[in-house]
C-alpha positions in Angstrom: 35.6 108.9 214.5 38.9 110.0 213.5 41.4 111.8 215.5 42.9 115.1 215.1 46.3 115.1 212.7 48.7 118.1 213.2 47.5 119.8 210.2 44.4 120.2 211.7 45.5 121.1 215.0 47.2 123.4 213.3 44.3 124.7 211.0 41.9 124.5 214.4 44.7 126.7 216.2 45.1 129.4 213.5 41.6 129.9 213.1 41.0 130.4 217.1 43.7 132.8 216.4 41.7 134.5 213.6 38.7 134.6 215.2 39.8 135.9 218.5 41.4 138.3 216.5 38.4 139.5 214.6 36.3 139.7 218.5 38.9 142.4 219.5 38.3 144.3 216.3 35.3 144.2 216.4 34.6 144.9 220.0 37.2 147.3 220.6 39.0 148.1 217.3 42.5 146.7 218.1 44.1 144.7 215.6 46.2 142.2 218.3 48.1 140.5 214.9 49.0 144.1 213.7 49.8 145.0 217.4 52.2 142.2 217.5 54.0 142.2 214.5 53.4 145.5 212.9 50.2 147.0 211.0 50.7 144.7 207.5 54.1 143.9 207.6 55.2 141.2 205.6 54.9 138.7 209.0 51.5 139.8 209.8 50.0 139.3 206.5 51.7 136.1 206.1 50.1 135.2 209.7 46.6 136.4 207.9 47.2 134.4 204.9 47.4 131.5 207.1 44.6 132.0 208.8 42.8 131.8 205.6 43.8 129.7 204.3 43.1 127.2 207.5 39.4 128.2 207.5 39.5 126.9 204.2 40.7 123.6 205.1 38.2 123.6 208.4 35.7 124.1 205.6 36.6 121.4 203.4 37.2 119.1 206.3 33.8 120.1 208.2 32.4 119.2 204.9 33.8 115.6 204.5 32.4 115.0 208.2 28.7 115.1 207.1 29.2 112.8 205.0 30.2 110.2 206.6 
């Protein structure tokens, strides 16, 4: 078993993030992300590109551990 690099730290962190994110919208419509750094700014959707972008690499990496 492998350990965790900082790039996935990173990835595992952001997508908490994102997904914490999407519970409060989804429970009680408020955008924390937006809250925090302004409804689409450039910040926040840099922020949401991010996260994105590191459930992409979860994806690919999640799929790399059943094969092994």
């Amino acid at each position: 078993m492998r350990k965790l690099s900082s790039i996935d730290w990173v990835a595992l962190i952001l997508s908490i993030i994102g997904g914490l994110n999407w519970g409060l919208i989804g429970l009680f419509d408020f955008d924390l992300v937006g809250t925090i750094f302004g409804s689409m700014s450039a910040i926040t959707r840099i922020i949401y590109i991010l996260v994105g972008a590191s459930a992409l690499y979860l994806l690919i990496i999640a799929s790399k551990l059943t094969k092994e």
